[in-house]
C-alpha positions as CSV (number, residue, x, y, z in Angstrom):
1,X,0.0,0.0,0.0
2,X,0.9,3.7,-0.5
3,X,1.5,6.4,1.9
4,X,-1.2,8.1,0.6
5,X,-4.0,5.1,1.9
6,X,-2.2,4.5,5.0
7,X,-3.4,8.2,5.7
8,X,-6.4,7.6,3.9
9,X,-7.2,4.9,7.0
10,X,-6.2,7.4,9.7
11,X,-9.4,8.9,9.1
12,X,-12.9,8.2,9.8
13,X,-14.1,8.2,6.1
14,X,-10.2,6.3,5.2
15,X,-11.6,3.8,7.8
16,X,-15.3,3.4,6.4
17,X,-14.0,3.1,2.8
18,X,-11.3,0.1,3.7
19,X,-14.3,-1.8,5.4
20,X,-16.4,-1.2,2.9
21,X,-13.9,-2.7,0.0
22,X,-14.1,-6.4,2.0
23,X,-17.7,-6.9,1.2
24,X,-17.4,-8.4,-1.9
25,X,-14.8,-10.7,0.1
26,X,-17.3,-11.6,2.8
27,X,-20.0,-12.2,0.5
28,X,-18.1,-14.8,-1.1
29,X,-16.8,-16.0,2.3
30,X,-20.3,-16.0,3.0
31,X,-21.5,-18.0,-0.1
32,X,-18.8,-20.6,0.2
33,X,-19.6,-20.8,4.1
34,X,-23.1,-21.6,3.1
35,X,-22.8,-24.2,0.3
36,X,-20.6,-26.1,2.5
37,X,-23.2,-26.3,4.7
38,X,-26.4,-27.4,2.3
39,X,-23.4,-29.5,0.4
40,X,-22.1,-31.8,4.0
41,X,-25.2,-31.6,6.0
42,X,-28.4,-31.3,3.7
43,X,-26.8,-33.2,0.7
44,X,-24.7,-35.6,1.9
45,X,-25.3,-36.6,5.7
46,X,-29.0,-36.2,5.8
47,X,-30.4,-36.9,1.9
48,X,-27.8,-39.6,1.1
49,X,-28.9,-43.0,1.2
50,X,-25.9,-44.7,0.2
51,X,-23.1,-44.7,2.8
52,X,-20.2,-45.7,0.0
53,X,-20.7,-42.9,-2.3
54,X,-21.3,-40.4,0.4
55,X,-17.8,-40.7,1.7
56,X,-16.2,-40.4,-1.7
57,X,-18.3,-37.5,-2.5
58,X,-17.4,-35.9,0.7
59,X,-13.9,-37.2,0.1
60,X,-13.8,-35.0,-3.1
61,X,-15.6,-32.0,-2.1
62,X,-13.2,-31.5,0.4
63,X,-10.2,-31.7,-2.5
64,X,-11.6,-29.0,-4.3
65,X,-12.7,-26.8,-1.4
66,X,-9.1,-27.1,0.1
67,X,-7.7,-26.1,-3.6
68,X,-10.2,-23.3,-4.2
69,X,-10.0,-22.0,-0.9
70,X,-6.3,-22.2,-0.6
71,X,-5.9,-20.3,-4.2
72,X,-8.5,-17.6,-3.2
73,X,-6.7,-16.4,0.3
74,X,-3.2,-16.5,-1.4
75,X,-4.8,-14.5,-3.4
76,X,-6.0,-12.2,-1.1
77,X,-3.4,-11.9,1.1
78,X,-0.2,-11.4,-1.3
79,X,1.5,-7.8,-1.0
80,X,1.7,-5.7,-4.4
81,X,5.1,-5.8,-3.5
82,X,7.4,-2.8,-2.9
83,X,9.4,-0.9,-6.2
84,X,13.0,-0.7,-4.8
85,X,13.8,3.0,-3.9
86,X,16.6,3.0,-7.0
87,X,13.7,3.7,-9.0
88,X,12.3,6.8,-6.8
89,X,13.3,10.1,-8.4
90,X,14.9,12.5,-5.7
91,X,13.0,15.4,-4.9
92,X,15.3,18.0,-5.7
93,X,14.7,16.4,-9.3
94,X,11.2,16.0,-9.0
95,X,11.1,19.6,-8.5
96,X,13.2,20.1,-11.9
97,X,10.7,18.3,-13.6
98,X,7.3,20.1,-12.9
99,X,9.2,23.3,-13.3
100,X,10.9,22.2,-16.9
101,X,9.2,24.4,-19.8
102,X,8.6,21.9,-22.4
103,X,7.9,18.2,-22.6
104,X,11.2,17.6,-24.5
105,X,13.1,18.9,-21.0
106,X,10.9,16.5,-19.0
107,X,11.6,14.4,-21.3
108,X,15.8,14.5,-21.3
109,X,15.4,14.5,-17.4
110,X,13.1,11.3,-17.0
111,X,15.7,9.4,-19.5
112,X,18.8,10.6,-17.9
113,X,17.7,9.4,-14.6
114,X,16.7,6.6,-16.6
115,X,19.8,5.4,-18.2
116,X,21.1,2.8,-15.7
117,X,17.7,1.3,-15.2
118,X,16.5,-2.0,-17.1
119,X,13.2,-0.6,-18.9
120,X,11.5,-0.8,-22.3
121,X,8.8,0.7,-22.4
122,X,8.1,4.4,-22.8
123,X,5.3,6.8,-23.3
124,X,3.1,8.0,-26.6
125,X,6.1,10.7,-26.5
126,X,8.8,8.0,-26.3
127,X,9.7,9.1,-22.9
128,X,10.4,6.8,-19.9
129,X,7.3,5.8,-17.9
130,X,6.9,8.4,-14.4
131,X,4.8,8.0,-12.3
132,X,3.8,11.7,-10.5
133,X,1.8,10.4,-7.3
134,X,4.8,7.5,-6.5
135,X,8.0,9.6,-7.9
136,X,9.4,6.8,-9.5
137,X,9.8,5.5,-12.8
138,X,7.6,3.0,-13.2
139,X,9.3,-0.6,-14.3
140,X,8.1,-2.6,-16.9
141,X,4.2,-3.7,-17.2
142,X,4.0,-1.2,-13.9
143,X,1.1,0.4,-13.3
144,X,0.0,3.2,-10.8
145,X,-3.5,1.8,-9.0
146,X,-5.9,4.3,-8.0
147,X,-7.2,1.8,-5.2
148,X,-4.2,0.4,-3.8
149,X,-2.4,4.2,-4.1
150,X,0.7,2.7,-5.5
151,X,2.5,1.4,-8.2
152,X,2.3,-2.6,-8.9
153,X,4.0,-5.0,-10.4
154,X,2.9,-6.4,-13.7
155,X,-0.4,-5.2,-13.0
156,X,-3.2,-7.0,-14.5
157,X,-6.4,-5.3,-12.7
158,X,-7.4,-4.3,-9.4
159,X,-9.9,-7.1,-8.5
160,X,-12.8,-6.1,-5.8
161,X,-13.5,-9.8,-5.1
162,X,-10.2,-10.2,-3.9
163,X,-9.8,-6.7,-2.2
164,X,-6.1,-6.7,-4.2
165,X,-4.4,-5.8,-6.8
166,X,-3.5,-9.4,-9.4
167,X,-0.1,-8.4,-9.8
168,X,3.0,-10.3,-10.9
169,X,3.4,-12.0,-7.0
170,X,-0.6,-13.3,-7.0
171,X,-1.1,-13.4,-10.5
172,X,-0.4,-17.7,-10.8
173,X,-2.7,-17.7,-7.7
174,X,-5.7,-15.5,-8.9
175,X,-5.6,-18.3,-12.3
176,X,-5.6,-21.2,-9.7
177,X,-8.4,-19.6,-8.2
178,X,-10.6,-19.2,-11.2
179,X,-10.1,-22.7,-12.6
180,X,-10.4,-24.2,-8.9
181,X,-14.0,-22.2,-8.4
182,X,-15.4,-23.3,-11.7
183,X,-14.0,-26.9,-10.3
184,X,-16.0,-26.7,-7.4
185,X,-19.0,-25.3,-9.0
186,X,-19.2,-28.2,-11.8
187,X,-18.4,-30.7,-8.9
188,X,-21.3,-29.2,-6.6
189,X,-23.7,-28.6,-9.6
190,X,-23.1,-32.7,-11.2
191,X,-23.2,-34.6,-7.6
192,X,-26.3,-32.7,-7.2
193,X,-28.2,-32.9,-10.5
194,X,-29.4,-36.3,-9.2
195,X,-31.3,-34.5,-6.4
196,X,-32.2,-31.6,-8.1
197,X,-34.3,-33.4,-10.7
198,X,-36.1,-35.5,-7.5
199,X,-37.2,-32.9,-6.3
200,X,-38.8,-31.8,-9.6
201,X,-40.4,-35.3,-9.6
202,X,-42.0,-34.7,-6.2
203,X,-39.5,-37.5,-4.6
204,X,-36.3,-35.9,-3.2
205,X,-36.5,-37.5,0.4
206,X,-35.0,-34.6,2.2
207,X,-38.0,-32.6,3.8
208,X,-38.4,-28.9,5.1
209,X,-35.6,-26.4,4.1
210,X,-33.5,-29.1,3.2
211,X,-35.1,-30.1,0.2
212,X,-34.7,-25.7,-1.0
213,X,-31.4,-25.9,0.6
214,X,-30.6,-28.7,-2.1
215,X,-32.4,-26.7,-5.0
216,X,-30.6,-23.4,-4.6
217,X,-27.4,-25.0,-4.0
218,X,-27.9,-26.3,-7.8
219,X,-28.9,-23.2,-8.9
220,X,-26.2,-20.7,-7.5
221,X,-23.4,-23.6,-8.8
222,X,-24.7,-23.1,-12.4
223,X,-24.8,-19.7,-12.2
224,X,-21.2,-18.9,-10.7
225,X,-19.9,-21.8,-13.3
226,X,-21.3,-19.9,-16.2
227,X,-19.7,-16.6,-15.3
228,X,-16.5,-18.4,-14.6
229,X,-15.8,-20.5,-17.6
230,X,-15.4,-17.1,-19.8
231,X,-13.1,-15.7,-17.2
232,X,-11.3,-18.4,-16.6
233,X,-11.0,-19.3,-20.0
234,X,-10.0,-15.4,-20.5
235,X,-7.3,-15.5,-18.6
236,X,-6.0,-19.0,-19.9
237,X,-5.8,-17.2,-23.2
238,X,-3.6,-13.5,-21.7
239,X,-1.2,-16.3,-19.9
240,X,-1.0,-18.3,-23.3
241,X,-0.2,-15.2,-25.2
242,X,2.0,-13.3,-22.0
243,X,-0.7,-10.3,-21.6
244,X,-2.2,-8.4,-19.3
245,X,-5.6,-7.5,-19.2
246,X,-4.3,-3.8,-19.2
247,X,-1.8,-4.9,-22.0
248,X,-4.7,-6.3,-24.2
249,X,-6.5,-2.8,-24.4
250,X,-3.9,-1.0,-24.5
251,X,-0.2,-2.3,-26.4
252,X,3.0,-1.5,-24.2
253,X,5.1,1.0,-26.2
254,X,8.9,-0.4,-26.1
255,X,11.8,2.0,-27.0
256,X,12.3,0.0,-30.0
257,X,9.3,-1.7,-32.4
258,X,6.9,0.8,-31.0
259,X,3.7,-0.2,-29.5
260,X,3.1,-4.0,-29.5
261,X,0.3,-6.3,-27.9
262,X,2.8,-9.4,-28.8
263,X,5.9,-8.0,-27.6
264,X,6.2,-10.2,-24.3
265,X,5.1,-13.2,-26.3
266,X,7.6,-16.0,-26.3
267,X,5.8,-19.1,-27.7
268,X,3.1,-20.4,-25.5
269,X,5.3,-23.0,-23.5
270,X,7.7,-20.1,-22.3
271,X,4.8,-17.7,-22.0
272,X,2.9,-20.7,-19.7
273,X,6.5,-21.1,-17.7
274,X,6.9,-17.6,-16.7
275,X,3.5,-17.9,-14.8
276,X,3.7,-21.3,-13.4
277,X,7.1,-22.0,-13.2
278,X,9.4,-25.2,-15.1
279,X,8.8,-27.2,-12.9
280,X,5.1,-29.3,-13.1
281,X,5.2,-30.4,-9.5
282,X,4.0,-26.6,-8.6
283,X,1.7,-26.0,-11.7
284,X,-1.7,-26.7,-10.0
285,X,-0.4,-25.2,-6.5
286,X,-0.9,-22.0,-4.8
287,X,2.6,-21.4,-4.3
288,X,4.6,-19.1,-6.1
289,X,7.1,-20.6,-9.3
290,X,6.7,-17.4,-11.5
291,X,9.9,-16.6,-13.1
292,X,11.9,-13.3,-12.5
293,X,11.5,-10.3,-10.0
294,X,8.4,-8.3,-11.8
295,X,10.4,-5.3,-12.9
296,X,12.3,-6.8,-16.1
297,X,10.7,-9.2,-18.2
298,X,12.5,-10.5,-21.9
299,X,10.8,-9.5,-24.8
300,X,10.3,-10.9,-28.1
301,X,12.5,-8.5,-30.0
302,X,15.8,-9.8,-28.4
303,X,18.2,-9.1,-31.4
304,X,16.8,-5.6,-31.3
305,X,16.9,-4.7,-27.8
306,X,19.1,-7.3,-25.7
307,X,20.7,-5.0,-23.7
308,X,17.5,-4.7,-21.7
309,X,17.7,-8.2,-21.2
310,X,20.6,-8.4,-18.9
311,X,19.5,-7.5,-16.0
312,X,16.4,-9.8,-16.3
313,X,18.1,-12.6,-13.3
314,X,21.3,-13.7,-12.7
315,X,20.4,-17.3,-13.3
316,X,18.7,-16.8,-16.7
317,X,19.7,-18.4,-19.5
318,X,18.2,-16.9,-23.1
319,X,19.0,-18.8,-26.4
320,X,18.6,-16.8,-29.0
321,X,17.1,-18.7,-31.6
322,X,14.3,-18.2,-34.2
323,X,11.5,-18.3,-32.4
324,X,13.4,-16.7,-29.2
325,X,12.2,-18.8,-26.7
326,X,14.2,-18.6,-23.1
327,X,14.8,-21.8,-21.7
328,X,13.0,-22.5,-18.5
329,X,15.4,-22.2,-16.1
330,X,14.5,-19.3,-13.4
331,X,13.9,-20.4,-9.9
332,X,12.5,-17.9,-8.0
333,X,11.0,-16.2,-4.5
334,X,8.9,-13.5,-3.4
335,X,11.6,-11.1,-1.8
């Protein structure tokens, strides 16, 4: 978070406004809390007749709960991360920008400061990226977030049923989340169809709430699987093709090429890696396996532009070959 909401939060209104942003949270908290209550108690334990199949349905609910729950709070509860202070312009330059007469002055400042720093993209104007509420040049796929009041990583969007920002550090966990939702939903919706259409036919044997307990459980899994399957399968696509969702309305602007949608695509393998990691064991995991820091990424014009490369990690090894795809080497941690 930024200065800016931590004094937000020292006043009353500051206060009222960070509760408010955890509704959407506690309404899906709320949500989940309930299904797993008409799912183990009104489904299972009191509607089931057969003691075999109850176990392994309760066996597998509890899987995908576990998996969707797990994904969702990682979520939640990664930091946007904090832009290392070689990156902050110093006041006294600050100052000499706001008071330079012309956006080419600005301009020669911003890339002087600039020089020694690993980015690519610039502005319409061919300027480096600045950022005038953090004072820093923004890195890479960096954007300022209006709600979290600073600058993030690889930002993707600011999500408000997550209360966070899907940066580079959550981004992995945010797609786990999606595809382990829909999971859950198409798990809860097919082990249930059985008793839905019984009590159609007048001959579901649960009686009293339970039997609309059982009915809206069906229901409210359809509906939250048929708004997730064209997220989820959105978001499939922007790893597949190394894009954000800011990226994919707007093309980054690198210092050479120009503005470019595809300019971070490396083949879908490598593009797949640098989300999830090499290494399959941690694919389908909440834990984090994304390749590099978040503030340099390699970019498909290599031959053009490789000195912005080098700086990407220490341990990376790049072959550059036609279709420029890095091998997946990177082993990595949230600093």
């Amino acid at each position: 978070m930024g200065n800016d909401d931590h004094r937000r939060r020292k006043t009353p209104c500051g206060f009222c406004m960070a509760v408010f942003k955890w509704i959407p949270v506690l309404f899906i908290t709320a949500v989940i809390a309930w299904s797993y209550y008409a799912y183990v108690v009104e489904l299972c334990i009191r509607n089931s007749q057969n003691r075999i199949s109850m176990i392994f349905m309760l066996l597998f609910y509890h899987l995908f709960l576990t998996l969707f729950m797990w994904s969702y709070w990682r979520t939640i509860m990664t930091s946007v991360g904090r832009i290392p202070d070689q990156w902050r312009i110093p006041d006294e330059e600050v100052s000499r920008l706001f008071r330079a007469d012309s956006p080419d002055t600005q301009k020669r400042i911003l890339n002087n400061f600039a020089r020694d720093l690993p980015v690519t993209n610039r502005t319409m104007n061919g300027s480096v990226r600045f950022c005038e509420k953090c004072k820093i040049i923004k890195p890479d796929r960096a954007h300022h977030c209006s709600v979290c009041s600073c600058c993030v990583l690889k930002m993707d969007h600011h999500c408000p049923w997550v209360n966070n920002c899907v940066n580079f550090y959550n981004y992995k966990y945010f797609v786990l989340f999606l595809g382990y939702a829909l999971v859950y939903c198409l798990y809860v919706a097919f082990t249930s169809l059985h008793d839905f259409v019984e009590f159609w036919k007048g001959q579901l044997n649960a009686s009293g709430m339970g039997r609309f307990h059982i009915l809206f459980l069906f229901f409210i899994a359809i509906m939250f699987a048929i708004s997730l399957v064209s997220l989820f399968g959105y978001h499939i696509y922007l790893v597949l093709v190394n894009r954000t969702t800011l990226e994919s309305f707007r093309a980054p602007i690198f210092r050479v090429g120009g503005p470019d949608k595809n300019g971070y695509n490396l083949g879908r393998y490598a593009n797949f890696c640098e989300v999830f990691g090499d290494d399959w064991q941690y694919w389908f995991l909440p834990v984090f396996s994304s390749f590099g820091d978040g503030k340099t990424f390699p970019i498909r014009h290599m031959e053009e532009d490789t000195e912005s490369l080098l700086g990407y990690h220490s341990d990376t090894r790049i072959e550059l070959e036609e279709d420029f795809l890095p091998e997946p080497r990177f082993q990595d941690s949230i600093p």
